[in-house]
mmCIF file of the C-alpha atoms, coordinates in Angstrom:
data_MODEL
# 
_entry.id   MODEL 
# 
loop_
_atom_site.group_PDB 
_atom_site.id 
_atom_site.type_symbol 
_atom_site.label_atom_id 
_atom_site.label_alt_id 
_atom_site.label_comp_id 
_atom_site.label_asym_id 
_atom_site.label_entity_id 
_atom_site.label_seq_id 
_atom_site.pdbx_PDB_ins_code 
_atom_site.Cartn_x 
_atom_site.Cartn_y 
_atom_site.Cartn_z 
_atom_site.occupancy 
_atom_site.B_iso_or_equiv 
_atom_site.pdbx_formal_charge 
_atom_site.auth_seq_id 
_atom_site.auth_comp_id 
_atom_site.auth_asym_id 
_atom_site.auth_atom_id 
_atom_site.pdbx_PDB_model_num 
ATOM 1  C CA . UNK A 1 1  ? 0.000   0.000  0.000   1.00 0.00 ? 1  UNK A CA 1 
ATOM 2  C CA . UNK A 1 2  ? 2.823   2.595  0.575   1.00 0.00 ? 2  UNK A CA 1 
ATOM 3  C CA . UNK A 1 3  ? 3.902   1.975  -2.703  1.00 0.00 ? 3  UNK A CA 1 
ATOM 4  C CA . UNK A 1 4  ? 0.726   2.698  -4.442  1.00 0.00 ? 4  UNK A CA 1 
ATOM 5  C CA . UNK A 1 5  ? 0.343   6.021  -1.930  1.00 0.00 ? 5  UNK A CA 1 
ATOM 6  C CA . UNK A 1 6  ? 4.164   7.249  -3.208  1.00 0.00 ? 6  UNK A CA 1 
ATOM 7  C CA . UNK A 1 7  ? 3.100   6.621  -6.330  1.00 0.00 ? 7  UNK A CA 1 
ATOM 8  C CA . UNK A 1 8  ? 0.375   8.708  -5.894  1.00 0.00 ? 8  UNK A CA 1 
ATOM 9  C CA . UNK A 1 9  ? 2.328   11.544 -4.618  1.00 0.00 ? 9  UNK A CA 1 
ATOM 10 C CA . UNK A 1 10 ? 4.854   11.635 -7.287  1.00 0.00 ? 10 UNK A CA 1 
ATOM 11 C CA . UNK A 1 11 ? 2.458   11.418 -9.866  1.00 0.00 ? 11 UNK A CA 1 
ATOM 12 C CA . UNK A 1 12 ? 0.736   14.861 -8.062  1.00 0.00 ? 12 UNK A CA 1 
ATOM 13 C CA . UNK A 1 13 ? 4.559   16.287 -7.553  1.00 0.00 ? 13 UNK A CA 1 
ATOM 14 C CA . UNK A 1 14 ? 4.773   15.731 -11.687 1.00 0.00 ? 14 UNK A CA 1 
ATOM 15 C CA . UNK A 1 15 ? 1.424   17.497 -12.307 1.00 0.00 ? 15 UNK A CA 1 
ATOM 16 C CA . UNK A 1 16 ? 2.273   20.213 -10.033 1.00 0.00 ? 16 UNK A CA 1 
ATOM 17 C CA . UNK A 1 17 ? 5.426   20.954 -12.581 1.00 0.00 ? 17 UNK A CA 1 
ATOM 18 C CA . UNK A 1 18 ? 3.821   20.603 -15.680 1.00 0.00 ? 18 UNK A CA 1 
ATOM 19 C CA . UNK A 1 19 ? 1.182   23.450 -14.388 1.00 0.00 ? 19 UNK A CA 1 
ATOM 20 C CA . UNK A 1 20 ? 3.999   25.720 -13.217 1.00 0.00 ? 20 UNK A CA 1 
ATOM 21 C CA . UNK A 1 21 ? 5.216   24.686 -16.995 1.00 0.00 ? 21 UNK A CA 1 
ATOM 22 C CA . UNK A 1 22 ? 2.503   25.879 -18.625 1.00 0.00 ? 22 UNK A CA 1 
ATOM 23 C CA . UNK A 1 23 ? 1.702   28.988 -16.529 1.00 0.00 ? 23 UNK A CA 1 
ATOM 24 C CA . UNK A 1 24 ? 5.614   29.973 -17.723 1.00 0.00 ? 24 UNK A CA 1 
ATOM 25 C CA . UNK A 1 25 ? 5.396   28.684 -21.256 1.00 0.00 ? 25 UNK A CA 1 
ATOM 26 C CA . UNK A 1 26 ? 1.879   30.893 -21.404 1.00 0.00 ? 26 UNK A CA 1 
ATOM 27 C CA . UNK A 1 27 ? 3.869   34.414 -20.047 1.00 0.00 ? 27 UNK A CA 1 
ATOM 28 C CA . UNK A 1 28 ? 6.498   33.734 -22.345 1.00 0.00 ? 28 UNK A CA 1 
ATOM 29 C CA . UNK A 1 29 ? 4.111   33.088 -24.960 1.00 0.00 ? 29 UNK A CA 1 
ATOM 30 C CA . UNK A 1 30 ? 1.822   36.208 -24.572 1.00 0.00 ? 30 UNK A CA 1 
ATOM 31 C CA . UNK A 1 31 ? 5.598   38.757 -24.177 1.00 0.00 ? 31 UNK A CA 1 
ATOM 32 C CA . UNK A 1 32 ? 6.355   36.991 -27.439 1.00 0.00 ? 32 UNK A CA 1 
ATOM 33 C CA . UNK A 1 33 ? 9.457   35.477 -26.128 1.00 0.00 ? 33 UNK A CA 1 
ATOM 34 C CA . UNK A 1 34 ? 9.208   32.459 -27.814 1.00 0.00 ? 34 UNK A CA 1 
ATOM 35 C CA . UNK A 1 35 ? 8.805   31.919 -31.044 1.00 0.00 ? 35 UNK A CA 1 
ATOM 36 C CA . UNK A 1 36 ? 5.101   29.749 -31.549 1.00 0.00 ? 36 UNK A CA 1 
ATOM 37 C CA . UNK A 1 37 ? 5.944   29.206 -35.611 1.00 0.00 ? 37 UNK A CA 1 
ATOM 38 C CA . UNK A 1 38 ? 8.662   26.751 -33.875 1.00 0.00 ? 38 UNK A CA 1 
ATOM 39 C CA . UNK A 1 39 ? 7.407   23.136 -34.501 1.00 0.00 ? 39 UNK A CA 1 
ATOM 40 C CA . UNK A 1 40 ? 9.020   22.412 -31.066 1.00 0.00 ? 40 UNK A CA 1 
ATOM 41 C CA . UNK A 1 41 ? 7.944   25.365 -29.198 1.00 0.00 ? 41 UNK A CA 1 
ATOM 42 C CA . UNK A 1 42 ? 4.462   24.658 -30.839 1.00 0.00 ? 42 UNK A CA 1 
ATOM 43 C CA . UNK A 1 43 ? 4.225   21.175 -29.864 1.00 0.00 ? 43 UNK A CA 1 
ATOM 44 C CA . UNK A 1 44 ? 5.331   21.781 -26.301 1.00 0.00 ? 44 UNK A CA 1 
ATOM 45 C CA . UNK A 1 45 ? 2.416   24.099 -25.733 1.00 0.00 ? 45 UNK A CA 1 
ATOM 46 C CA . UNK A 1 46 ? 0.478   21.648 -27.015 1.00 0.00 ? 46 UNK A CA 1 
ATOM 47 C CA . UNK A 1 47 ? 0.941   19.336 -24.791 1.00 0.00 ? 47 UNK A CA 1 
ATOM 48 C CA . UNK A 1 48 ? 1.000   21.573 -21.590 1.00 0.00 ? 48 UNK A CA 1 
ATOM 49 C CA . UNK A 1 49 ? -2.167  22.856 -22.758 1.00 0.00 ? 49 UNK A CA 1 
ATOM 50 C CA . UNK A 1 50 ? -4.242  20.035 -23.368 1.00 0.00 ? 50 UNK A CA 1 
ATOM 51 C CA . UNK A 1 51 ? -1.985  18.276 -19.887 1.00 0.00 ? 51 UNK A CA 1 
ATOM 52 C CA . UNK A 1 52 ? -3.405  21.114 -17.669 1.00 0.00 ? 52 UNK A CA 1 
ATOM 53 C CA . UNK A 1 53 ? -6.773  22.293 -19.290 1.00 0.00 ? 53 UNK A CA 1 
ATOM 54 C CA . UNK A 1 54 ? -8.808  19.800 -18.134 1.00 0.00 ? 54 UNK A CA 1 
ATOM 55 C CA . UNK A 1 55 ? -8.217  20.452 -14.919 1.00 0.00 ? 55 UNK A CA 1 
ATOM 56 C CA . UNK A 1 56 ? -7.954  24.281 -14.905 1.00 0.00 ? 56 UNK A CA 1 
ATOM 57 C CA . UNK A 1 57 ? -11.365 24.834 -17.317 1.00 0.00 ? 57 UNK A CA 1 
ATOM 58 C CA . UNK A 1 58 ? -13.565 24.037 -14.226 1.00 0.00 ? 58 UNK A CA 1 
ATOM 59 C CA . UNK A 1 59 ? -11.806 26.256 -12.026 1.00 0.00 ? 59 UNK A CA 1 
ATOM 60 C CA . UNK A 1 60 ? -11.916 28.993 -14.784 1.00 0.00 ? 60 UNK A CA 1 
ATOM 61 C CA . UNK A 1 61 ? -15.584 28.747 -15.298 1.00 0.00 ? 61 UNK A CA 1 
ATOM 62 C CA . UNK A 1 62 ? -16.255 29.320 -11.131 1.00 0.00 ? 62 UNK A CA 1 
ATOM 63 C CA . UNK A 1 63 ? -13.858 32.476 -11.014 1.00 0.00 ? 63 UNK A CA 1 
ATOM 64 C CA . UNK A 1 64 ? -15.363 35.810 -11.659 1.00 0.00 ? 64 UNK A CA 1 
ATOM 65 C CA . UNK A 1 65 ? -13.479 37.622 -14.655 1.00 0.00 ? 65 UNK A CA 1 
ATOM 66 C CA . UNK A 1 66 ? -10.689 39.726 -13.426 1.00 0.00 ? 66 UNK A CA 1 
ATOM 67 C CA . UNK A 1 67 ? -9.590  41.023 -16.526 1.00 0.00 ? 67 UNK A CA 1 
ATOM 68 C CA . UNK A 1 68 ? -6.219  39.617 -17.798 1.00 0.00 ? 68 UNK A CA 1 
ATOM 69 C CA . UNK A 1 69 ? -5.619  38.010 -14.773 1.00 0.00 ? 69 UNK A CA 1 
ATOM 70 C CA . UNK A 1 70 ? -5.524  34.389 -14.570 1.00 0.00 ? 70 UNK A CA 1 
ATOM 71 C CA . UNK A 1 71 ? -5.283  32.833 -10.949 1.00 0.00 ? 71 UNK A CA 1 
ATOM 72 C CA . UNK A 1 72 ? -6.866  29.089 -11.815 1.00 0.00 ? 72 UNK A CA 1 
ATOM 73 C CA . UNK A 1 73 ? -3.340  27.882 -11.578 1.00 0.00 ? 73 UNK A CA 1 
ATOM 74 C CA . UNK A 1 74 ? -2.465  28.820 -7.916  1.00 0.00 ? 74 UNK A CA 1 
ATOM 75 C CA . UNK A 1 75 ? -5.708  27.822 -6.756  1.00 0.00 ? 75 UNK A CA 1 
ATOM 76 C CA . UNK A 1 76 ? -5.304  24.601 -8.957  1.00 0.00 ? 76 UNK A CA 1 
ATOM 77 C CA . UNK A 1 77 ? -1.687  24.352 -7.529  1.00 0.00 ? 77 UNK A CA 1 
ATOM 78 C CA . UNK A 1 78 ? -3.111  24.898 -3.378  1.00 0.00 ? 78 UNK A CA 1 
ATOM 79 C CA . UNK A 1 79 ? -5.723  21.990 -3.990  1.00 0.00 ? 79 UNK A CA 1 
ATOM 80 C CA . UNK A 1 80 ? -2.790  19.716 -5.618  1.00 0.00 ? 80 UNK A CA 1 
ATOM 81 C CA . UNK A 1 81 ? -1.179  21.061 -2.217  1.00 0.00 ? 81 UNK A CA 1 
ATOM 82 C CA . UNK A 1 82 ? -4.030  19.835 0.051   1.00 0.00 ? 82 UNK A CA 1 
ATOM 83 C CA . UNK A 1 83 ? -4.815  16.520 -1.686  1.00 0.00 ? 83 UNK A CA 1 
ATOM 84 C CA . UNK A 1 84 ? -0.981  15.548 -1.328  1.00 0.00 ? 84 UNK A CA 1 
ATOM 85 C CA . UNK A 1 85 ? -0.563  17.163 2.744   1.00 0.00 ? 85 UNK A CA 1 
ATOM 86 C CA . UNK A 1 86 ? -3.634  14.860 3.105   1.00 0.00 ? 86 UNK A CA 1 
ATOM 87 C CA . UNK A 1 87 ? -2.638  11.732 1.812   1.00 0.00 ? 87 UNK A CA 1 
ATOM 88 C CA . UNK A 1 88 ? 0.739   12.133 3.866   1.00 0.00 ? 88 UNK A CA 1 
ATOM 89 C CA . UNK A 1 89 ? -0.736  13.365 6.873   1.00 0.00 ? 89 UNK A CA 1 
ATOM 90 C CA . UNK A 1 90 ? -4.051  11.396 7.249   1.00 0.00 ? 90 UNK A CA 1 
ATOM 91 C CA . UNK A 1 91 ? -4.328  8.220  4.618   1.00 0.00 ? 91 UNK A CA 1 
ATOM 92 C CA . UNK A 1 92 ? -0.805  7.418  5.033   1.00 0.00 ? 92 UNK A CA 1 
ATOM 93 C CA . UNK A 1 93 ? -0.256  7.187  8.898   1.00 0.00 ? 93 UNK A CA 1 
ATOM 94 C CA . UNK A 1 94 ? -3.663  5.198  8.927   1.00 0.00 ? 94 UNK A CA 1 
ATOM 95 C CA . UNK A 1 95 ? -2.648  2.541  6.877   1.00 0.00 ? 95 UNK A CA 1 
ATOM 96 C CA . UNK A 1 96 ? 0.792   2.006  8.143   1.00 0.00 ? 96 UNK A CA 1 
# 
């Protein structure tokens, strides 16, 4: 079982990256910094997009428009937060 629960974690440590990925590749995007006519640079916004979409639309769709100002990944990144201090706090003492 602690196997499956570090596996678990690591796989929410991962996600937690690629969403600080893609809220960095999407500043760098919008100050034109990199170049999106690069197959490369296309394809890895590509897949940081359609990785962390999913999971930020919902979020998007309950916050109240603020302009230009996108917050749906911190408040994506403090549940990731939660869900892994929970599993390591309560789950995991519980079945050890």
């Amino acid at each position: 079982m602690l196997a499956l629960i570090q596996t678990i974690i690591m796989a929410l440590d991962i996600y937690w990256w690629l969403i600080i990925a893609s809220a960095v590749f999407s500043w760098l995007y919008a100050f034109n910094v990199v170049n999106p006519r690069n197959q490369f640079v296309g394809s890895v916004g590509n897949f940081l997009f359609r990785v962390t979409e999913p999971a930020l639309r919902p979020i998007r769709n309950l916050l109240p428009d603020l302009g230009g100002i996108d917050i749906s990944p911190i408040i994506l990144l403090l549940a990731l937060f939660f869900i892994r201090q929970f599993i390591l706090t309560t789950i995991a003492p519980a079945l050890l």
